[in-house]
C-alpha angles and dihedrals in degrees: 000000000000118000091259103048121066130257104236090066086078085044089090096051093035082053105048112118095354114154113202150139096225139002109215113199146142137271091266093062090055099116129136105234094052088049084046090046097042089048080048098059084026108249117141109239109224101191130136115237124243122254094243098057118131095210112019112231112220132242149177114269105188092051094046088060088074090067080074098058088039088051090050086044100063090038091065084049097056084055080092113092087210094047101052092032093056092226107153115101100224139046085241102051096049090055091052084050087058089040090065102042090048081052090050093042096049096053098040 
């Protein structure tokens, strides 16, 4: 998306057909219509509810502690110059790039 739109506007198409258990995901992706959506395809929503909500929607606090380790792990990725630059060419070659780092991560 670009810097000035939000990031839930992408969530429909990103969603669409997803099969999942949960769907781990920050404060700014609580909406009622994705939690509506995601119980609709049945996927759990793990999502932490806003402060201004008017009724707090629950969630699952254990599991929301793994976005942590999701969240670290992308960040080794984007260690990478080419992985947090963007710099391959094709779709294909950028996910070989991932592919490796993820391989070098993993047996370090």
């Amino acid at each position: 998306m670009p810097g000035q739109a939000h990031d839930l506007r992408a969530v429909p198409d990103l969603i669409d057909g997803l099969s999942a258990d949960h769907m781990l995901a920050d404060r700014a992706f609580d909406a009622d219509w994705l939690r509506a959506e995601l119980a609709k395809n049945g996927i759990t929503p793990v999502i932490p509810p806003k402060s201004n909500r008017r009724f707090p929607a629950t969630f699952d606090r254990e599991t929301y502690k793994w976005r942590h380790l999701i969240e670290n792990y992308f960040g080794k990725l984007k260690e990478n110059r080419g992985i947090a630059m963007r710099s391959c060419k094709t779709d294909q070659s950028f996910a070989a790039f991932i592919s490796l780092a993820a391989t070098l991560i993993q047996i370090r």
